[in-house]
C-alpha positions as CSV (number, residue, x, y, z in Angstrom):
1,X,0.2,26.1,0.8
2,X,-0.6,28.4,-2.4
3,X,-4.2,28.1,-3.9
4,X,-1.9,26.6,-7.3
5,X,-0.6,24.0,-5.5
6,X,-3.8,22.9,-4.0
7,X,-5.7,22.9,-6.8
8,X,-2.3,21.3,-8.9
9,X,-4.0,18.5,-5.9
10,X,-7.4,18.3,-6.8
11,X,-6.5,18.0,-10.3
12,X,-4.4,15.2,-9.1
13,X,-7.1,13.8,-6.7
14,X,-9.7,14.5,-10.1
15,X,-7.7,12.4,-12.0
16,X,-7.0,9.2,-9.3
17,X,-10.2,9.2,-6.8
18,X,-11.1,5.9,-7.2
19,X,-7.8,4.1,-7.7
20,X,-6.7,5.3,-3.9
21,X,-9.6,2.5,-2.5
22,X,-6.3,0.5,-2.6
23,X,-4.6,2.0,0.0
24,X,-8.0,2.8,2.7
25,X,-6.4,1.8,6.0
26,X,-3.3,0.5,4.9
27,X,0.5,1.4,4.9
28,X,3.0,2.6,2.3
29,X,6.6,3.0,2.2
30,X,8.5,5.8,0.0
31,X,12.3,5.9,-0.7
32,X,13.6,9.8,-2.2
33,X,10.9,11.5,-0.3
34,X,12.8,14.7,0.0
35,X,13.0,14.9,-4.1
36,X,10.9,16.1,-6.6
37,X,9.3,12.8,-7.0
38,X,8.5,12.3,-3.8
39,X,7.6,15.7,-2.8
40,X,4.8,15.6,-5.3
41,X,4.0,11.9,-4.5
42,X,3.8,13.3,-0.4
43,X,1.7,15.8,-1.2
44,X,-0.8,13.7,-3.2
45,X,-0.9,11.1,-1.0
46,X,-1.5,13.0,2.3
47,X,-3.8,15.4,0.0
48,X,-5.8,12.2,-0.8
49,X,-5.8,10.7,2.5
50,X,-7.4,13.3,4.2
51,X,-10.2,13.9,1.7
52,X,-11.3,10.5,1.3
53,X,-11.4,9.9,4.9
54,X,-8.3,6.8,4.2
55,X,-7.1,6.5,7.2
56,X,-3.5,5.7,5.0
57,X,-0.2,5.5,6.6
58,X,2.9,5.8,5.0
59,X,6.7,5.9,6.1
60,X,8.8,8.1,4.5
61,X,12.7,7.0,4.1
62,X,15.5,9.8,4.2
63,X,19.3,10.5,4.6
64,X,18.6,13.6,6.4
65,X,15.2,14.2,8.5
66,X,16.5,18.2,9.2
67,X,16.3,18.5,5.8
68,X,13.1,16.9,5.0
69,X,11.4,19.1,7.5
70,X,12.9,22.4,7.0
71,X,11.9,21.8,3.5
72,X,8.3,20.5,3.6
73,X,7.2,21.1,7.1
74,X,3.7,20.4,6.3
75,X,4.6,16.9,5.3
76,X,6.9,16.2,8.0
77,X,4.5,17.5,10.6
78,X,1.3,15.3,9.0
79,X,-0.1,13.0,11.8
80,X,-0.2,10.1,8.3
81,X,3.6,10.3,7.8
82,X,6.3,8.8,9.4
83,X,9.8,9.5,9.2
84,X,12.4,6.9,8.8
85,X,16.4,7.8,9.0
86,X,18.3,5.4,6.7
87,X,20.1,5.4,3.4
88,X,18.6,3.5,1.0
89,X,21.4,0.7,0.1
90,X,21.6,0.0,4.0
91,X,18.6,1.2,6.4
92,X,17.0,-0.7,9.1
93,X,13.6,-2.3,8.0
94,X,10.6,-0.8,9.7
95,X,8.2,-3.7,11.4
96,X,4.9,-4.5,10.3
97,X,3.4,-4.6,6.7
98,X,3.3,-2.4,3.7
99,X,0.8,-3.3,1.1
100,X,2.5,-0.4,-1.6
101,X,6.2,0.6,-1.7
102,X,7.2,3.7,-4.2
103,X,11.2,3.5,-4.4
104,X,11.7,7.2,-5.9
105,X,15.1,7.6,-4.6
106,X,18.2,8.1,-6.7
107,X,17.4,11.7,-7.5
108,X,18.9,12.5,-11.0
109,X,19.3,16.1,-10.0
110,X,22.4,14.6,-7.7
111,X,25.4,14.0,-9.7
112,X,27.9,12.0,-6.8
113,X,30.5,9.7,-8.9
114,X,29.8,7.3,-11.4
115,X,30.6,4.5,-8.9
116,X,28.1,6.1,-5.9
117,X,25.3,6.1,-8.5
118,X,25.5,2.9,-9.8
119,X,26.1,1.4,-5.9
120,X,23.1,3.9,-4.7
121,X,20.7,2.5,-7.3
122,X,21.6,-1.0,-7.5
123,X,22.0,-2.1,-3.8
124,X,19.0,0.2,-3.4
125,X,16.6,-1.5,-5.4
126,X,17.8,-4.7,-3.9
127,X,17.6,-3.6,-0.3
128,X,13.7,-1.8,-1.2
129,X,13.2,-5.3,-2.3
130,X,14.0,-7.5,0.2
131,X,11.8,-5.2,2.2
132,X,8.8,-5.9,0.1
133,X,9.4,-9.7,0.6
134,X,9.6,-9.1,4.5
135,X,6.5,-6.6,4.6
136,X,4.4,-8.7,2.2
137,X,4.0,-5.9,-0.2
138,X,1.4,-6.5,-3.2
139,X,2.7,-3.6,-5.6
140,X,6.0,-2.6,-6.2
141,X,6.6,0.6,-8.3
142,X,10.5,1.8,-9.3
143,X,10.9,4.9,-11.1
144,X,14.0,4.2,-13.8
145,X,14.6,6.3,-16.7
146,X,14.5,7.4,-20.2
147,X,18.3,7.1,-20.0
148,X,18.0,3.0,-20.1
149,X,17.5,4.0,-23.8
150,X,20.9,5.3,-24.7
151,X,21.1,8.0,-27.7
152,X,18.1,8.4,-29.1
153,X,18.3,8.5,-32.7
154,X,17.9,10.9,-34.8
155,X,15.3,9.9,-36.9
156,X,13.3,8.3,-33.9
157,X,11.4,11.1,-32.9
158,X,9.4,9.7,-29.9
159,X,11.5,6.3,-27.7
160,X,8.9,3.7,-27.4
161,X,9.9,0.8,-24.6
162,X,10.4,-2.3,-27.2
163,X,13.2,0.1,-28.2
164,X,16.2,-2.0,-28.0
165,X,18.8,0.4,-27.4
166,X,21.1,1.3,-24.5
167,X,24.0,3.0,-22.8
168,X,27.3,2.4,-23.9
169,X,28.7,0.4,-21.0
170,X,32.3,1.3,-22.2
171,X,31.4,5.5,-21.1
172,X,31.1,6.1,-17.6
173,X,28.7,9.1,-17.9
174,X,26.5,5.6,-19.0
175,X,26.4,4.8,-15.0
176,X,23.0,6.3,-14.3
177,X,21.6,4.7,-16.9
178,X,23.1,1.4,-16.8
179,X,22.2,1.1,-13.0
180,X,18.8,1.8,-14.2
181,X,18.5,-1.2,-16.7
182,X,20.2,-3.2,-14.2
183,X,17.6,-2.3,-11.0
184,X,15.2,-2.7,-13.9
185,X,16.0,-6.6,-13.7
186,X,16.4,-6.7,-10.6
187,X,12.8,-6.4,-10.6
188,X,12.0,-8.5,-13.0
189,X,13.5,-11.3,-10.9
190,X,11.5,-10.5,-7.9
191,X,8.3,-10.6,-9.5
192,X,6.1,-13.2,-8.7
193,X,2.5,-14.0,-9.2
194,X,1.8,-12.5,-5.7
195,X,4.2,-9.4,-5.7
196,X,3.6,-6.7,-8.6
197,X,6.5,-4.7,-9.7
198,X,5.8,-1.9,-11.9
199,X,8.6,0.2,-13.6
200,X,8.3,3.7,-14.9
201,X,10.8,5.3,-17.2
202,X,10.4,9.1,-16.8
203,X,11.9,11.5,-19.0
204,X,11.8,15.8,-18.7
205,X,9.6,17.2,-16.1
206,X,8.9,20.8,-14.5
207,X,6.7,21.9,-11.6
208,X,7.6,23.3,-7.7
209,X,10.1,21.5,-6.2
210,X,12.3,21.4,-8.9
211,X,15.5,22.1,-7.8
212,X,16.9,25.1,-10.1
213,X,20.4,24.7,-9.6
214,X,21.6,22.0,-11.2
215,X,21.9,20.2,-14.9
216,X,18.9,20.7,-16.5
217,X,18.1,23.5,-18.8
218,X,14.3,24.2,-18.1
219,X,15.1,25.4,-14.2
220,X,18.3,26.9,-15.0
221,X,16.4,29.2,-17.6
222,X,13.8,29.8,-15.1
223,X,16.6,30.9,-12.5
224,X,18.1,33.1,-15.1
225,X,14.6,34.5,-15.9
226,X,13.8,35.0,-12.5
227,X,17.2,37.0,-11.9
228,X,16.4,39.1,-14.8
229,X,18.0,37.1,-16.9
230,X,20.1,36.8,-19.3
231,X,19.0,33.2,-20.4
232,X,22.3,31.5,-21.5
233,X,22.0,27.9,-23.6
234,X,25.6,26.3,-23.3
235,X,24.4,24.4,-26.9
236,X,23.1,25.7,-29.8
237,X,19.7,25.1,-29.0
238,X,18.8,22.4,-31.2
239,X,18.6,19.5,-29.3
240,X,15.1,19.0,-28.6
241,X,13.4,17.5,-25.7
242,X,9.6,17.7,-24.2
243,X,8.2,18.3,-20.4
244,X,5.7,17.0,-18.4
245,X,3.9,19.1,-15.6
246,X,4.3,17.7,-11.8
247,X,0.3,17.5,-11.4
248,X,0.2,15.2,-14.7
249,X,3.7,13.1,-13.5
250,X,2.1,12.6,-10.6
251,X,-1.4,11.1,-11.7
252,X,0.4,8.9,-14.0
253,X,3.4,7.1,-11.3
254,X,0.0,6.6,-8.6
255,X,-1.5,5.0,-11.5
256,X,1.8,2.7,-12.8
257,X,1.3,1.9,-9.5
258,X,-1.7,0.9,-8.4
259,X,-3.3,-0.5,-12.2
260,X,-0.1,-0.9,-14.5
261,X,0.9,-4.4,-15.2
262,X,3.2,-6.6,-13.2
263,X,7.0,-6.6,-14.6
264,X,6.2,-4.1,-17.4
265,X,7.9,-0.5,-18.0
266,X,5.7,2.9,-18.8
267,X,7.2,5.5,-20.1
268,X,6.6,9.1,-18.2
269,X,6.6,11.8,-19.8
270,X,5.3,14.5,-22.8
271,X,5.5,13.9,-26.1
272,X,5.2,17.5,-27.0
273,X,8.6,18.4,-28.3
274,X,10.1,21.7,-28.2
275,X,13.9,22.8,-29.4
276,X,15.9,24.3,-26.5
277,X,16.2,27.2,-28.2
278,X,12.4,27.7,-28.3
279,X,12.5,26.7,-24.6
280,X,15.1,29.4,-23.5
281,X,12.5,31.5,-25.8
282,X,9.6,30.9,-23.9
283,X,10.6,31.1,-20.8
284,X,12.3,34.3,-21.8
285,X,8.6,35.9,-22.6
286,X,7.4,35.1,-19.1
287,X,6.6,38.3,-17.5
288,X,7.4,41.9,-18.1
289,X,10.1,42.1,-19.4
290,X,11.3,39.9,-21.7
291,X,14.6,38.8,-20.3
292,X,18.0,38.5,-22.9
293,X,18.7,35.1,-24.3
294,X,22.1,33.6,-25.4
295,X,22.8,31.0,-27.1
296,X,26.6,30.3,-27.4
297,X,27.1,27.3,-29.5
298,X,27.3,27.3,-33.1
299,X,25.3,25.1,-35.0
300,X,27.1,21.5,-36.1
301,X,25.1,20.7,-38.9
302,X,24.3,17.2,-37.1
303,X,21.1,16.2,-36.6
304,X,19.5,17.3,-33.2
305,X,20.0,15.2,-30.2
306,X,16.4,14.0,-29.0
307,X,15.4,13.0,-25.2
308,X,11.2,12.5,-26.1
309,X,8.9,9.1,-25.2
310,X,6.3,7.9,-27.0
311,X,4.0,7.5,-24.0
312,X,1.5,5.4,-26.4
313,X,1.4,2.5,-24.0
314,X,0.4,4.3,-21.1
315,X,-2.1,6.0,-23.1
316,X,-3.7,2.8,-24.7
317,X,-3.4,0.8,-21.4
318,X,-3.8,3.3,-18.8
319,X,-6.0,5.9,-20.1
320,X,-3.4,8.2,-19.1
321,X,-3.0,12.0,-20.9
322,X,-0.9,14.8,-20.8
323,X,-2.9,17.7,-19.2
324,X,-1.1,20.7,-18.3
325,X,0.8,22.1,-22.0
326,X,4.1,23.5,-21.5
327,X,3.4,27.1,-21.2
328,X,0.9,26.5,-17.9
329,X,3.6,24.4,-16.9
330,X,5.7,27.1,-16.6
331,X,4.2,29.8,-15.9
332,X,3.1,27.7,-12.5
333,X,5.9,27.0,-11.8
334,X,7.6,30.4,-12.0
335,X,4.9,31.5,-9.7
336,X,5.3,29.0,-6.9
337,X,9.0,29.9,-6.7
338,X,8.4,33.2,-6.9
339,X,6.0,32.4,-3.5
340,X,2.8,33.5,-5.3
């Protein structure tokens, strides 16, 4: 492990020590724990566990156990985590008792069709909870999205949750989404007075782990970058978004978790905007030298499209704060994929 990442860890462990008295000799169980969400929820958690003495367990669902530890063998190989081969809408309960239960799976980054996502989160959710029912779980936490929202508009700068819009349920590129706001409910409807579920809608995030390759525009430029660029942007840069560091998304789902309130969403994210232009910019300047950016589209004279939360309920409620600015953000995480 790089010095950055560990001490990405203690910041997280900083942030969360005494909230992880929850879990001292207990068991949790983790759905997507090959993503980028779980990666960074694995290595907290086993990070944790061994510093404060926890004596934790937790069981770790995935499609493909190869994969899992070819690409974290640390994790795989810690004497706290177990491995559990199943897919999420179908697998074979574990026995015993699980106090916590993160369902991270679903990975955005994975773009099957519109039918398979919508199947893959729904029957997920409900399979995760009939698990909790069967393992007496106390706290429940679902990662949904910022894309329950719909379009953001234009002259809504930052999405709070009372926001009553959504997908249109007409467009299938709405399928993500609309399983979202539909797993969302499905969560509602389990909550009880003894079972806690918390939901947290996350937005735009960077950090190791990410996966590079596919549709979003913050890895891609930092592929392109990395390659010596150039930096292309598809758009015309003007859509704007904002991005939250790995360390800070992870202090804020362990606390969702463990103090947010029962059937009640969080947004996840930054509320520091930047264009994608300026993005492609500063990730451009990175290093020496300064790679070539593009930007192909013309501007439309429309206003920008906007993807950015307000994040004012997790702040007033959870004392939670964005830590790490964007340019840390990615200048660590340039370096871990770079192996440095």
């Amino acid at each position: 492990m790089s010095r950055a990442l560990a001490a990405d860890l203690d910041h997280i462990l900083e942030h969360t020590r005494p909230l992880w008295e929850e879990l001292r000799g207990n068991r949790i169980f983790l759905t997507g724990g090959t993503g980028f969400f779980g990666c960074w929820l694995l290595e907290s958690f086993t990070w944790a566990n061994e510093r404060l003495k926890l004596n934790a367990k937790a069981v770790v669902l995935t499609r493909d156990g190869a994969r899992f530890r070819e690409k974290v063998p640390h994790l795989a190989g810690d004497a706290s985590v177990e491995l559990l081969a199943g897919d999420v809408r179908n697998f074979a309960f574990p026995a015993g008792e699980f106090t916590h239960i993160l369902h991270a799976a679903t990975d955005s980054a994975v773009v099957p069709s519109a039918t398979e996502v919508v199947d893959t989160i729904v029957r997920g959710t409900e399979r995760c909870l009939a698990l909790a029912q069967q393992a007496r779980c106390r706290k429940f936490l679902f990662t949904s999205s910022g894309a329950i929202y719909g379009k953001q508009p234009p002259d809504l700068t930052h999405v709070p949750e009372d926001y009553a819009g959504a997908p249109d349920p007409l467009n299938p590129s709405s399928a993500y989404g609309e399983a979202k706001r539909l797993a969302e409910l499905q969560c509602a409807l389990a909550s009880t007075t003894d079972f806690e579920a918390k939901v947290a809608r996350c937005f735009a995030f960077v950090g190791p782990y990410m996966n590079l390759d596919v549709h979003f525009a913050i890895g891609n430029f930092l592929r392109d970058q990395m390659r010596g660029g150039p930096i292309v942007v598809k758009g015309d840069g003007t859509a704007v978004r904002s991005y939250l560091y790995a360390s800070d998304l992870a202090i804020w789902l362990w606390t969702v978790l463990f103090h947010g309130q029962s059937n009640r969403a969080y947004n996840i994210g930054s509320e520091n905007e930047v264009s994608i232009g300026k993005l492609a910019r500063t990730v451009a300047s990175i290093g020496a030298p300064q790679v070539e950016v593009r930007i192909e589209g013309r501007p439309r004279g429309a206003p920008p499209a906007r993807y950015v939360p307000s994040t004012q309920r997790a702040q007033r409620e959870l004392g939670l704060a964005e830590r790490v600015s964007l340019q840390p953000a990615i200048e660590k995480t340039r370096s871990w994929c770079l192996g440095k």
